[in-house]
Backbone of each chain as ProteinMPNN parsed JSONL, in Angstrom:
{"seq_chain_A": "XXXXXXXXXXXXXXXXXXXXXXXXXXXXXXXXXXXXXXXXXXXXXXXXXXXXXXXXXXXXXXXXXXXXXXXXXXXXXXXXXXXXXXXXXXXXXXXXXXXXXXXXXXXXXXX", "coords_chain_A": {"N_chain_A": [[63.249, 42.868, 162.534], [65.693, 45.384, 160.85], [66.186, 47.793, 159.309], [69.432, 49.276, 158.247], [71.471, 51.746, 156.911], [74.034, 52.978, 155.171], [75.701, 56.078, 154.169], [78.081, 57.601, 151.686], [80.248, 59.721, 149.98], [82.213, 59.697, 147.095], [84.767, 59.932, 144.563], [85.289, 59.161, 141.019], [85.047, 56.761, 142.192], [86.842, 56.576, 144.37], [86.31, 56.882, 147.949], [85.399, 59.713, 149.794], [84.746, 61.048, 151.447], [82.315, 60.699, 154.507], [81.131, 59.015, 157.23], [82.876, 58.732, 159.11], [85.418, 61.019, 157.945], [83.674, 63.07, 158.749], [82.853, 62.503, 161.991], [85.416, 63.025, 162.266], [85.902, 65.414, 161.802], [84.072, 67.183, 162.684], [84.905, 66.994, 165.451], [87.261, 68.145, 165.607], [86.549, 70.778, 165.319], [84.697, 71.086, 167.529], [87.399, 71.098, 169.365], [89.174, 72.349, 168.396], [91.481, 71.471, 167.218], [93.167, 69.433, 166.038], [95.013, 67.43, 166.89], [93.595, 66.971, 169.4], [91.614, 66.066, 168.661], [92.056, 63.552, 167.652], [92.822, 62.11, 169.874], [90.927, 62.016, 171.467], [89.518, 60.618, 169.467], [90.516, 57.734, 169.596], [92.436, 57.594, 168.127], [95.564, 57.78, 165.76], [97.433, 60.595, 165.403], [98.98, 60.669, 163.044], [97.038, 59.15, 161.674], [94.609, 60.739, 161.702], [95.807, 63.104, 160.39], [95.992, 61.661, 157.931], [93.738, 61.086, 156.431], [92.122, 63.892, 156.732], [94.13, 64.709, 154.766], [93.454, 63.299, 152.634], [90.999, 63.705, 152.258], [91.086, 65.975, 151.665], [92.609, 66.049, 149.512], [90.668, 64.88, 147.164], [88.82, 66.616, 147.428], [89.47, 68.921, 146.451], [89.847, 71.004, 147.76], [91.087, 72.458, 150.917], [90.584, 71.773, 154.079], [91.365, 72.327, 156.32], [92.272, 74.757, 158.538], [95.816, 76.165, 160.054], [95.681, 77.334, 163.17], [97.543, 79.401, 164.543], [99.749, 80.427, 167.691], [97.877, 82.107, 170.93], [96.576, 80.391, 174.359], [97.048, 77.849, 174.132], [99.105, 77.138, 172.448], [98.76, 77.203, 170.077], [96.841, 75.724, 166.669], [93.978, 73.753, 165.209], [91.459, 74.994, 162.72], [88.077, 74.723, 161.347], [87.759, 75.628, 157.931], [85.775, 77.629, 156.286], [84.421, 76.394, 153.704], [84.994, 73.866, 154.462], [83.332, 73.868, 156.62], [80.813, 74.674, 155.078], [80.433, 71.831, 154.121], [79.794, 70.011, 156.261], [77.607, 71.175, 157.192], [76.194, 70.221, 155.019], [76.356, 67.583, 155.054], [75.715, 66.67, 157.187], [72.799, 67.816, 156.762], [71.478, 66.131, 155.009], [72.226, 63.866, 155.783], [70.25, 63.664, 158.098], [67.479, 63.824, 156.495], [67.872, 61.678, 154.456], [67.93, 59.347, 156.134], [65.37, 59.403, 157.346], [63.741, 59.325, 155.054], [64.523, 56.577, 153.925], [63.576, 54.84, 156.064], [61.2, 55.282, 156.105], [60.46, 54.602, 153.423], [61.597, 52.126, 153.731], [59.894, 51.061, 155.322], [57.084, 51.098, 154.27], [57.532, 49.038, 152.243], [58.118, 46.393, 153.829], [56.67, 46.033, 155.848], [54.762, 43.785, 155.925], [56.701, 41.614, 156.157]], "CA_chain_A": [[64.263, 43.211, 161.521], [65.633, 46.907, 161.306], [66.972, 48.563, 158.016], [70.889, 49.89, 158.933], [72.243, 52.471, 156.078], [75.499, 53.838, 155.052], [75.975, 56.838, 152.939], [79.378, 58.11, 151.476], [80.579, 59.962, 148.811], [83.159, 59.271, 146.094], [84.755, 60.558, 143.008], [85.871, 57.977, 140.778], [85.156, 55.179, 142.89], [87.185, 56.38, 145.807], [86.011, 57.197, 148.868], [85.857, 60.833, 149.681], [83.679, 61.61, 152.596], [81.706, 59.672, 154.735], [81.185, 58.904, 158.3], [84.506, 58.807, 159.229], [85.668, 62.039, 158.355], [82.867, 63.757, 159.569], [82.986, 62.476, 162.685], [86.783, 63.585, 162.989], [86.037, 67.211, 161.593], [83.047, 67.706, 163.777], [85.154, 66.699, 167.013], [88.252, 69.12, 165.458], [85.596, 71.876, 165.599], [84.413, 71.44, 168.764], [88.0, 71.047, 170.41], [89.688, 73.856, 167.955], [92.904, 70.915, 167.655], [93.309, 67.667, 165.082], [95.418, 66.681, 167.823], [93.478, 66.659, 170.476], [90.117, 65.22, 168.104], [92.394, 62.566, 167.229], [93.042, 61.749, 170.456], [89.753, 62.018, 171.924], [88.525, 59.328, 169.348], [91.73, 57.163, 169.856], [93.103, 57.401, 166.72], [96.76, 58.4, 165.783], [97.743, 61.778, 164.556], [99.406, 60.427, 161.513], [95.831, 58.616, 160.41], [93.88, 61.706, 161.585], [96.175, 63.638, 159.43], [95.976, 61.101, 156.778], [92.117, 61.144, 156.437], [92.318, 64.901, 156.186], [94.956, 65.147, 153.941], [93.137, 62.621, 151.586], [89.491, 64.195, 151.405], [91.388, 67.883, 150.667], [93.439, 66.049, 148.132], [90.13, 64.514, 146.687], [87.459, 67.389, 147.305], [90.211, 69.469, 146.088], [90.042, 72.116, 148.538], [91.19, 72.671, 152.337], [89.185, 71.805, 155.457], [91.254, 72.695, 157.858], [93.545, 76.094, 158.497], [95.756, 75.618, 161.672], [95.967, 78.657, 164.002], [98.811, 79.406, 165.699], [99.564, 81.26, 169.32], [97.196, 81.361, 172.035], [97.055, 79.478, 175.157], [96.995, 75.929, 174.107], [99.819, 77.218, 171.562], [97.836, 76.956, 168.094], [95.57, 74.051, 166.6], [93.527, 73.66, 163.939], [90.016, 75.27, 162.814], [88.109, 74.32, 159.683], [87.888, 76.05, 156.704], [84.444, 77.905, 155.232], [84.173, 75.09, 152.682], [84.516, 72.506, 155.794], [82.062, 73.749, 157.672], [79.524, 74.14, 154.303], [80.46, 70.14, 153.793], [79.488, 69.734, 157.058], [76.066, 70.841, 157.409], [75.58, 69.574, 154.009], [76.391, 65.937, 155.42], [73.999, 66.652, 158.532], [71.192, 68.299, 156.462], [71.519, 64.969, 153.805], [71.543, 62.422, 156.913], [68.701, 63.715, 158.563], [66.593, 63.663, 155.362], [67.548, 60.654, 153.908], [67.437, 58.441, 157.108], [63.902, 59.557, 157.682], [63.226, 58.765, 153.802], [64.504, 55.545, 153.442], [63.086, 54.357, 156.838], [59.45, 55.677, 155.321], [60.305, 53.247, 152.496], [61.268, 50.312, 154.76], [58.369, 50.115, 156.164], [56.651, 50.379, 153.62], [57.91, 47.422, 151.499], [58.804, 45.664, 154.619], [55.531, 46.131, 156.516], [54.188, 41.933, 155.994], [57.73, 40.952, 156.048]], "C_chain_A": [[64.333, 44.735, 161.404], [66.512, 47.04, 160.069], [68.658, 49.409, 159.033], [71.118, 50.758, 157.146], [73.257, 52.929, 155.991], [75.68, 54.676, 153.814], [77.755, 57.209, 152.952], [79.259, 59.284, 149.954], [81.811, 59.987, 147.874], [83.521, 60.314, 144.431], [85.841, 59.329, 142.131], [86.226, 56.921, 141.512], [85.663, 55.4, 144.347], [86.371, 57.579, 146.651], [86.452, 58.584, 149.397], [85.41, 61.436, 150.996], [82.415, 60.764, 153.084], [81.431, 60.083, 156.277], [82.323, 59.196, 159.229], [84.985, 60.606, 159.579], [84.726, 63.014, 159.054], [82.676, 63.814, 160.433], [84.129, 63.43, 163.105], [86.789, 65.333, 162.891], [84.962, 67.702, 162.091], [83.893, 67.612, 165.168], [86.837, 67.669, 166.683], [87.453, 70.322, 165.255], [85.313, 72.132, 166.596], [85.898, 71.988, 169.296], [88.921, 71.809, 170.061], [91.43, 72.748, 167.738], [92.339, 69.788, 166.651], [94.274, 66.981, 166.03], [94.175, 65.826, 169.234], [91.942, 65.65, 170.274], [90.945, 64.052, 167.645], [92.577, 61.585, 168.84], [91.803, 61.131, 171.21], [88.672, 60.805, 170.929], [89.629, 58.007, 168.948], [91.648, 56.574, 168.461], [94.3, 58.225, 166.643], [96.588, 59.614, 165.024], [97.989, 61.455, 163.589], [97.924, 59.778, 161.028], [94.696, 59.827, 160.525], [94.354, 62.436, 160.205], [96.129, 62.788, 157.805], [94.265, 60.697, 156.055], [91.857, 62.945, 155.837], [92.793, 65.207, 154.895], [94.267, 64.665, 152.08], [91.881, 62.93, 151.167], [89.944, 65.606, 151.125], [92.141, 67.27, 149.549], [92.178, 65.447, 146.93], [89.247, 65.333, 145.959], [88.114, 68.616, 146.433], [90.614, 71.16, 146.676], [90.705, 71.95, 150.368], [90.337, 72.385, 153.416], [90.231, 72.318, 156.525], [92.361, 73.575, 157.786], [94.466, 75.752, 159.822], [95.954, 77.454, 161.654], [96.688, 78.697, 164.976], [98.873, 80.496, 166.812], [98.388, 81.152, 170.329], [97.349, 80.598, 173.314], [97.849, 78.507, 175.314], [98.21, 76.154, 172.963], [99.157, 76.825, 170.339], [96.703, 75.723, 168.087], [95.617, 74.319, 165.282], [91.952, 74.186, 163.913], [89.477, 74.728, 161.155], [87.833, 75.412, 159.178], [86.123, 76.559, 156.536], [83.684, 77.009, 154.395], [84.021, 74.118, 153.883], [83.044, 72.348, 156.316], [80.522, 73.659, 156.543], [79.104, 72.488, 154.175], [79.352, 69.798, 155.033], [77.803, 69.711, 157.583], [75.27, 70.35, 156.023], [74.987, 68.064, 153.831], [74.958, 65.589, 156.071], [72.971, 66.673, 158.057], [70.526, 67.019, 155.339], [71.292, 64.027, 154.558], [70.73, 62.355, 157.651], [67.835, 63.319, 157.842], [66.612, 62.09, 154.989], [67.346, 59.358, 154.806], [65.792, 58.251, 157.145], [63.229, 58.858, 156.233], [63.47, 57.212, 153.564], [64.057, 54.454, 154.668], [61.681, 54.524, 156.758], [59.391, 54.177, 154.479], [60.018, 51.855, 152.592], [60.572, 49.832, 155.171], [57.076, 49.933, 155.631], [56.393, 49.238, 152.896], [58.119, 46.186, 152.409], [57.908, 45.072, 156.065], [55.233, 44.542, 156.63], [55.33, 41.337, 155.956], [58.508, 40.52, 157.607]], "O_chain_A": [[63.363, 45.42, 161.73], [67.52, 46.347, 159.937], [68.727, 49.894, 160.163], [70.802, 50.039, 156.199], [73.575, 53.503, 157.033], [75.792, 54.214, 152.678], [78.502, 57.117, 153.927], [78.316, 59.468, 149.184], [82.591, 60.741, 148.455], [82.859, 60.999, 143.651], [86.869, 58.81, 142.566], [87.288, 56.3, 141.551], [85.237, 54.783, 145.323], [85.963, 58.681, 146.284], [87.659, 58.796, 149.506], [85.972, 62.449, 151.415], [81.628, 60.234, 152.3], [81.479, 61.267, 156.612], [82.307, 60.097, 160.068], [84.984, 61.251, 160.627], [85.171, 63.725, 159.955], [82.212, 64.916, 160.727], [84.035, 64.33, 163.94], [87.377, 66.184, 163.559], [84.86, 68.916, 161.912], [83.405, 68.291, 166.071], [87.544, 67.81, 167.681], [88.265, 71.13, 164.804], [85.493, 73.289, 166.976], [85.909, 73.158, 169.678], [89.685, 72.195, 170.946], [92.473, 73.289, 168.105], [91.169, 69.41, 166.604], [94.296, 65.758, 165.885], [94.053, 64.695, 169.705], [91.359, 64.916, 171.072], [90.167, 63.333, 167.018], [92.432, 60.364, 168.785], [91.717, 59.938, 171.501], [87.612, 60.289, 171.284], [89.402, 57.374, 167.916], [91.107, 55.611, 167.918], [94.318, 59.28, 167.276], [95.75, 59.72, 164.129], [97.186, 61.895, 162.766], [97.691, 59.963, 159.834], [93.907, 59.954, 159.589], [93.677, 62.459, 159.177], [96.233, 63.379, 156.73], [94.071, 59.919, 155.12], [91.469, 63.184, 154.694], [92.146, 65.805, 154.035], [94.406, 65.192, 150.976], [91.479, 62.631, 150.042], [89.263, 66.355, 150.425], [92.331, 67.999, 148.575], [92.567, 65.491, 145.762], [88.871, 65.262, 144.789], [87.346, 69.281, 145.738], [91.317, 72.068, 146.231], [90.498, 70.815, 150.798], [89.251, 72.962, 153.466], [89.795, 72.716, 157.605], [93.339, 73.296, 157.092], [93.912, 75.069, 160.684], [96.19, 78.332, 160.824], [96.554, 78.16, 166.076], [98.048, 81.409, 166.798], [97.95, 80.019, 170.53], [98.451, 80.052, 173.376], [98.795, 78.229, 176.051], [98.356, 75.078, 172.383], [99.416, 75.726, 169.849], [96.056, 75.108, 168.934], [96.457, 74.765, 164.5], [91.212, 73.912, 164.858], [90.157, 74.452, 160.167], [87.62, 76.338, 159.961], [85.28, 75.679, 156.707], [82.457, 76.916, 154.415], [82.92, 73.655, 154.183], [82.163, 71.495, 156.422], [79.508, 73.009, 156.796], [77.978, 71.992, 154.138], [78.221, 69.383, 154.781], [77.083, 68.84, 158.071], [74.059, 70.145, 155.942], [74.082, 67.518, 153.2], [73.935, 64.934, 155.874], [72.066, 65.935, 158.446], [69.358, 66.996, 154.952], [70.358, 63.259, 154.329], [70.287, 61.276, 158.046], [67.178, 62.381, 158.294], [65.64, 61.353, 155.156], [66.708, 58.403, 154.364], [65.158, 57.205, 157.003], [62.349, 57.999, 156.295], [62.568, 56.599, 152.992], [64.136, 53.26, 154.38], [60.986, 53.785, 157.455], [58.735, 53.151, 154.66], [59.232, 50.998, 152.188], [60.363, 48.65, 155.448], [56.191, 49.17, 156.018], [55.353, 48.58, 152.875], [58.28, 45.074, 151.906], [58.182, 44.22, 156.911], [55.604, 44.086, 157.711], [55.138, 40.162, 155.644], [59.546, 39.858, 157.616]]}, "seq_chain_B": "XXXXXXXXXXXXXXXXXXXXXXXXXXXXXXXXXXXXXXXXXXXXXXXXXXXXXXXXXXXXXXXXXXXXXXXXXXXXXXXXXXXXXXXXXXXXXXXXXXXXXXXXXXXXXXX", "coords_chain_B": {"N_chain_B": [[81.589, 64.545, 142.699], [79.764, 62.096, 143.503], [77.218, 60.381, 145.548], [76.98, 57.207, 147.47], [75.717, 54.055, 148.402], [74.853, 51.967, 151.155], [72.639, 49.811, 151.823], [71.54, 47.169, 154.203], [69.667, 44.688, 155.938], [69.252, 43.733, 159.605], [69.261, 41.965, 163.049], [68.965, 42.719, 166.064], [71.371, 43.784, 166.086], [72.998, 41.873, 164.428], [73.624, 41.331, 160.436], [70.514, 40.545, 158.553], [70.416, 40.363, 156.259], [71.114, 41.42, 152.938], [72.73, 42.795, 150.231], [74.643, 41.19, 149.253], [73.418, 38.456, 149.961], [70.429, 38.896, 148.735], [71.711, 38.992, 145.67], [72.803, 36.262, 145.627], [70.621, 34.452, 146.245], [68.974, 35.676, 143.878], [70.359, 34.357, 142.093], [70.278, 31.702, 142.109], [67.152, 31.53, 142.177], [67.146, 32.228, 139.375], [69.002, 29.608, 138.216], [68.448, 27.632, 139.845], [69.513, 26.437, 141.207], [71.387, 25.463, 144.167], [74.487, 25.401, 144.079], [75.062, 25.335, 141.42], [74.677, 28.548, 141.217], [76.543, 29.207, 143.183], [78.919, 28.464, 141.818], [78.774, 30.312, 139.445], [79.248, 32.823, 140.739], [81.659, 32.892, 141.908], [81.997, 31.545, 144.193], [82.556, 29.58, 146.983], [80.459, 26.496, 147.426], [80.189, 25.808, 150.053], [80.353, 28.018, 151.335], [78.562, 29.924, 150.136], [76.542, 28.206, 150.95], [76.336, 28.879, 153.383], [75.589, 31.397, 153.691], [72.812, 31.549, 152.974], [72.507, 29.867, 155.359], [72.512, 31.187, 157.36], [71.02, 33.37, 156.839], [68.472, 32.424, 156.81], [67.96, 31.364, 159.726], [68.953, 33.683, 161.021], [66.414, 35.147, 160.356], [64.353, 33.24, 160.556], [63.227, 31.679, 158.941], [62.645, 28.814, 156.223], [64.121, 29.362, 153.663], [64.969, 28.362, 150.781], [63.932, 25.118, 149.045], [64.35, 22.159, 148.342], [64.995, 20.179, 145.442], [64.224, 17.12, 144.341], [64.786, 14.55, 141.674], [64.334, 15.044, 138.085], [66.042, 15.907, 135.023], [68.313, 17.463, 135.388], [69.205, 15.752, 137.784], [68.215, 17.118, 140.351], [68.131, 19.778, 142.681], [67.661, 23.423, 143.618], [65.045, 25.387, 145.013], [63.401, 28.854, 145.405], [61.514, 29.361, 148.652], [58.166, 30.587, 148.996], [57.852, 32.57, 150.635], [61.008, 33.869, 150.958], [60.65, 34.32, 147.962], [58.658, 36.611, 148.448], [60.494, 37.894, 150.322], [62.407, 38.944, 148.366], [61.509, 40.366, 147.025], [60.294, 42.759, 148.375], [62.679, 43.476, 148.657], [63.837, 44.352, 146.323], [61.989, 46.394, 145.611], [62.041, 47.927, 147.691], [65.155, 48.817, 147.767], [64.485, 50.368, 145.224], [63.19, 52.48, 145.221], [64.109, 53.8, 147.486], [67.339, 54.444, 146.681], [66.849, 56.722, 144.576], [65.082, 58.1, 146.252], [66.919, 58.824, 147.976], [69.291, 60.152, 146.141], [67.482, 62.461, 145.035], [67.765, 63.522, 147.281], [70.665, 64.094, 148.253], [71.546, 65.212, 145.521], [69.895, 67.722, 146.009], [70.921, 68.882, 148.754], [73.432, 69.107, 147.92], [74.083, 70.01, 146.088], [75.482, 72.734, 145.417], [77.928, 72.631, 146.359]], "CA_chain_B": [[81.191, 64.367, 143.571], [78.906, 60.618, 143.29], [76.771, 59.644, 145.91], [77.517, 56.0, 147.413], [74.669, 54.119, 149.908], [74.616, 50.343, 150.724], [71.069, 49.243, 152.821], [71.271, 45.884, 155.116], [69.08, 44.725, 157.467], [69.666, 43.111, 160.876], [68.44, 41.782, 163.911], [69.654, 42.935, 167.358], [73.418, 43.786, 165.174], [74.001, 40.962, 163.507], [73.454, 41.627, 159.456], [70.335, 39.247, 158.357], [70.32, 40.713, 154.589], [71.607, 42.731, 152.433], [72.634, 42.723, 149.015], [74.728, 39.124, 148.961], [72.017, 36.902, 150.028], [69.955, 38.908, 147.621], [72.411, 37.978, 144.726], [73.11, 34.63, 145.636], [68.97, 34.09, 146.267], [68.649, 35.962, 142.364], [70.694, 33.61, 141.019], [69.236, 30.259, 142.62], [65.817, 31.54, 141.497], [67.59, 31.687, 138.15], [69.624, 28.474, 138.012], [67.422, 26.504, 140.02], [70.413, 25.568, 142.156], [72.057, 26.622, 145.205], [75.599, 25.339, 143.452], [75.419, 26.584, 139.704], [74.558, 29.961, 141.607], [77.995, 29.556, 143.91], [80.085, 28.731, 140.743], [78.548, 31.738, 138.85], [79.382, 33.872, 141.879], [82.776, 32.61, 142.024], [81.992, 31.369, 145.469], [82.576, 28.541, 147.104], [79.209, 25.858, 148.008], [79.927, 25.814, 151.546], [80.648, 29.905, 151.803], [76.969, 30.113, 149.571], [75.473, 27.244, 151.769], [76.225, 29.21, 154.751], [74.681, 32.705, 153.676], [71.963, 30.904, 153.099], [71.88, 28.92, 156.589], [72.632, 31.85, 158.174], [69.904, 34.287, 156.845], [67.032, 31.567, 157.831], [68.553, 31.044, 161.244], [68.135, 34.782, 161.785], [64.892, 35.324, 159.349], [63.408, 32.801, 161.486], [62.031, 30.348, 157.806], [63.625, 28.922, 155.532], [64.282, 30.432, 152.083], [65.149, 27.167, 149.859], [63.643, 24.106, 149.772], [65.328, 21.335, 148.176], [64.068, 19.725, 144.33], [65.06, 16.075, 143.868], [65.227, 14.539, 140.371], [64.537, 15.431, 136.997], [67.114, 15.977, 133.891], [69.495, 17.877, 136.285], [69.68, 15.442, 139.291], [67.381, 18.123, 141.267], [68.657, 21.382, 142.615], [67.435, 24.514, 144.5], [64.314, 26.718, 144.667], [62.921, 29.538, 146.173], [60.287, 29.515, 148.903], [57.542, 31.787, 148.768], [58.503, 33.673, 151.512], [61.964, 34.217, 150.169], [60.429, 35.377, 146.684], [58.355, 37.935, 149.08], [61.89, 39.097, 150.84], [63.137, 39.372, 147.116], [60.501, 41.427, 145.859], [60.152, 43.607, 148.873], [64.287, 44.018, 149.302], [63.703, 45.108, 145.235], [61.232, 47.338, 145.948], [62.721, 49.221, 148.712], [66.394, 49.234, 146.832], [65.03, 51.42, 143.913], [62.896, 53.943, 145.674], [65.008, 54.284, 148.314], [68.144, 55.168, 146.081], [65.773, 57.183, 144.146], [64.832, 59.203, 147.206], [68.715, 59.293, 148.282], [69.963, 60.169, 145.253], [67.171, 63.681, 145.168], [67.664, 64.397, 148.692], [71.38, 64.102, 147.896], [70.966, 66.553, 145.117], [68.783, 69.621, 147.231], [71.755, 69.779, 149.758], [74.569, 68.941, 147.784], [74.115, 70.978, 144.042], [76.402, 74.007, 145.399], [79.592, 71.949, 147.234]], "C_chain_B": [[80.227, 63.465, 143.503], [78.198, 60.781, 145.183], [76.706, 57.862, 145.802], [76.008, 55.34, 148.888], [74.902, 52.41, 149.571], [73.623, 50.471, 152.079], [71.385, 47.815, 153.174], [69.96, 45.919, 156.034], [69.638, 43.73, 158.4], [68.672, 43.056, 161.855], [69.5, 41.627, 165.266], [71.43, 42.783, 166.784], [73.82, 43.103, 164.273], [72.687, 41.296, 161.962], [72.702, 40.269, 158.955], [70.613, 39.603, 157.022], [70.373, 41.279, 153.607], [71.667, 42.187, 150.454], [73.149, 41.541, 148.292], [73.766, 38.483, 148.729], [71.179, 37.289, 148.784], [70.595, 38.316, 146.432], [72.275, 36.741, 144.524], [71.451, 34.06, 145.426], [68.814, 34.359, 144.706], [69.037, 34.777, 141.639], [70.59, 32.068, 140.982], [67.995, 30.267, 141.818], [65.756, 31.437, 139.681], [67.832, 30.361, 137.371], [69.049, 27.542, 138.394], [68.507, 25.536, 140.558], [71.482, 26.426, 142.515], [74.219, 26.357, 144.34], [75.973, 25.964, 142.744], [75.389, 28.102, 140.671], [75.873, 30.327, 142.102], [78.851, 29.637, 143.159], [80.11, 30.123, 140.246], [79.026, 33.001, 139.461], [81.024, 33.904, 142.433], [83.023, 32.227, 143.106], [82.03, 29.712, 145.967], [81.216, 27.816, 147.79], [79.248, 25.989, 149.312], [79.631, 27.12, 151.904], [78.962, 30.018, 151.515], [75.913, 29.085, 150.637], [75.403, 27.891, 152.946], [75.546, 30.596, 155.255], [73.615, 32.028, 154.074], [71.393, 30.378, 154.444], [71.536, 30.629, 157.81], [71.919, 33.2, 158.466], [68.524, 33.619, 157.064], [67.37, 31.351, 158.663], [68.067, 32.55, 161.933], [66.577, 35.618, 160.948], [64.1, 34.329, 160.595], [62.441, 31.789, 160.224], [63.026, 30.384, 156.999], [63.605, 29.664, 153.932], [64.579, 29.765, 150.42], [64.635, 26.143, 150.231], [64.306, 23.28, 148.234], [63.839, 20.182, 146.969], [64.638, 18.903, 143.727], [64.41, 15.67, 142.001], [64.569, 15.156, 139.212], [65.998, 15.538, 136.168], [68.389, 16.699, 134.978], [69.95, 17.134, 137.715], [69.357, 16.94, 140.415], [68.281, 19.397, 141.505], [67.637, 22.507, 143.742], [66.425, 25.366, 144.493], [63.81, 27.402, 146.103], [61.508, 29.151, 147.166], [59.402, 30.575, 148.63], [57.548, 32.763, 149.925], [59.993, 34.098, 151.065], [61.427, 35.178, 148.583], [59.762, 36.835, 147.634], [59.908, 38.85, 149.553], [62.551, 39.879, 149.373], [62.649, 40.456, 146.856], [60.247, 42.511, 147.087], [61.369, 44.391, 148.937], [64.067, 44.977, 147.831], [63.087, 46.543, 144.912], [61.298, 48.532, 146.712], [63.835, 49.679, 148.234], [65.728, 50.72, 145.737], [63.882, 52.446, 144.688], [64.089, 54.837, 146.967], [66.565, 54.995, 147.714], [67.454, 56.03, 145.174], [65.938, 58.439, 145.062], [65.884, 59.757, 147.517], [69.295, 60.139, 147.497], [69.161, 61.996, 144.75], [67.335, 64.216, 146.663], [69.882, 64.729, 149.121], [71.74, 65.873, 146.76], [70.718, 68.026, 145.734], [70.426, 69.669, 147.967], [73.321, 69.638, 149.512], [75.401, 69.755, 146.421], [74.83, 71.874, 144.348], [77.536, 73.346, 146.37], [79.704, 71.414, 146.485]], "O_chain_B": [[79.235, 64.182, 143.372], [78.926, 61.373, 145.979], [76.508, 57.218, 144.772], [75.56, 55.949, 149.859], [75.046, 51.789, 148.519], [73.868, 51.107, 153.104], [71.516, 47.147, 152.148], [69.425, 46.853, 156.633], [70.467, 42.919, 157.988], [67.606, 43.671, 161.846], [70.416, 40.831, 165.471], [72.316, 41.965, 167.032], [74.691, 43.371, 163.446], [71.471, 41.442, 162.088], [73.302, 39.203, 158.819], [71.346, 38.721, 156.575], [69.302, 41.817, 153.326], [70.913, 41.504, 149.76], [72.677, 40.97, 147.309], [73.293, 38.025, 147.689], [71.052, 36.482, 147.863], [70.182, 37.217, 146.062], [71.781, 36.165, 143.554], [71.164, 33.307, 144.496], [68.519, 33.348, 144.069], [68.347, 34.226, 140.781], [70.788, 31.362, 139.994], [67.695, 29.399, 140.999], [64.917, 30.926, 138.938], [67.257, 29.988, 136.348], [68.929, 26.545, 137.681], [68.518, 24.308, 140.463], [72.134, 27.336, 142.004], [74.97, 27.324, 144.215], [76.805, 26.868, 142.827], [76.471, 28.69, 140.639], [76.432, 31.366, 141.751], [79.696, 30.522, 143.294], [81.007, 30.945, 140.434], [79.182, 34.051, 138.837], [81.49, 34.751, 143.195], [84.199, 32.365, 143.442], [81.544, 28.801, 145.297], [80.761, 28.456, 148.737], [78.184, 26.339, 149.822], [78.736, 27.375, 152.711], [78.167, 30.17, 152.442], [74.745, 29.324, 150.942], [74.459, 27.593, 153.678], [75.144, 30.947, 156.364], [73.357, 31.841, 155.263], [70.193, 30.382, 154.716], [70.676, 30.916, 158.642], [71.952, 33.916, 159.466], [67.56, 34.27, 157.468], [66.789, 30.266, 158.68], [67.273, 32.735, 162.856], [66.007, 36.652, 161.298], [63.337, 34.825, 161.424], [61.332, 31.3, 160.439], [63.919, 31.214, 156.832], [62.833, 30.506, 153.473], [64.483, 30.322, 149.326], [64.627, 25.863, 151.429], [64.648, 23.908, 147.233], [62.719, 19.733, 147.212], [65.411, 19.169, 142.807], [63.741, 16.444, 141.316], [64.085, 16.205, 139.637], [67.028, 15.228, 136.766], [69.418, 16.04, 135.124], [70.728, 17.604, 138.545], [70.196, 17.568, 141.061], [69.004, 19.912, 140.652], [66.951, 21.998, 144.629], [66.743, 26.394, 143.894], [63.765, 26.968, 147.254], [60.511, 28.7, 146.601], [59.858, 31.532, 148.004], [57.062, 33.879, 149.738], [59.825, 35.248, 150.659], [61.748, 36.319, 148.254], [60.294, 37.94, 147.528], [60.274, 39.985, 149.247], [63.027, 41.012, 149.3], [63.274, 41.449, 146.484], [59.831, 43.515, 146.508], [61.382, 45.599, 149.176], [64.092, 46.199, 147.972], [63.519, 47.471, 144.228], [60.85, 49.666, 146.542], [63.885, 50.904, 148.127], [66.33, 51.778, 145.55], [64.182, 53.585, 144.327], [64.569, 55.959, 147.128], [66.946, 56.028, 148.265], [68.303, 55.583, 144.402], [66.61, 59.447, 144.843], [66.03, 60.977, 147.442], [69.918, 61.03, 148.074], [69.924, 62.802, 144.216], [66.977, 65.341, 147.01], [70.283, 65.422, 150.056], [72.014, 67.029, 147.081], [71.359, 69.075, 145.797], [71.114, 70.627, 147.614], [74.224, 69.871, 150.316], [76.544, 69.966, 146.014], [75.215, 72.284, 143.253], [77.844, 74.098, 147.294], [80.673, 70.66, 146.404]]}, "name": "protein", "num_of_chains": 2, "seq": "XXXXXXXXXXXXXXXXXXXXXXXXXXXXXXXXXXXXXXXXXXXXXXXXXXXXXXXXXXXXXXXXXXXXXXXXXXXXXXXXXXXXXXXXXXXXXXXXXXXXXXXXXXXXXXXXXXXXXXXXXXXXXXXXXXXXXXXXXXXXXXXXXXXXXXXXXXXXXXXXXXXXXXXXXXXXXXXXXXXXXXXXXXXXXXXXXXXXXXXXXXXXXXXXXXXXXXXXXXXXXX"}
């Protein structure tokens, strides 16, 4: 038997940040594009953009600036605030994985 | 900004136990029947009969054993392996949100 977890976070109930977006705004970091991170985890632009649109309308700030000209003709980069979220997520799912898999095995040890 | 976490466990993917079965198991050990528990739960006997089948199938024992007459025309109780899963799933639930909930905190008090 193997403990599975899921963290999120919420404000009034809804869903604000999670797995999800974090995935999508770690892979629009690497590839400097919400196009091309939407694509790359085959998902449409309109629900990329609608994932975005709905944790800046929640968190109440911006994650992502676009930047225009360039090669590739513009994109998208995140935001100061993004990127704090971001290793805030990481530095919270390292920790608490390790903690509540301590626990599990404690309580779960003769089970 | 809330913190949100739900804990399961599983075996090779499939979900043996989580916070349902707990329920439904609480309120057996209560009622002293796998039925009254499904009404209370707003669930239907077969849906509740099938958690049930389907977390001793992958548990590997069963978790009810079956308590003919008396004043209620018999009814439902816990084994003692089941009260152990109870009391260990209990046990791990509140430290583990506990731990979540300060390690949450540390990397989340300034976003």
């Amino acid at each position: 038997m193997k403990l599975e977890s899921r963290f999120w976070m919420s404000v009034e109930g809804e869903k604000v940040f999670g797995r999800g977006p974090y995935v999508l705004l770690k892979t629009v970091d690497r590839l400097g594009s919400l196009n091309k991170a939407a694509k790359e985890l085959n998902m449409s632009y309109s629900k990329a953009w609608a994932i975005i649109r709905r944790a800046e309308r929640l968190l109440g700030y911006n994650l992502l600036t676009s930047v225009t000209g360039g090669a590739d003709g513009g994109g998208s980069c995140l935001t100061p605030k993004a990127k704090d979220l971001l290793k805030a997520y990481e530095g919270f799912i390292e920790e608490a994985e390790e903690a509540v898999e301590m626990i599990y095995d404690k309580f779960f040890k003769d089970i």
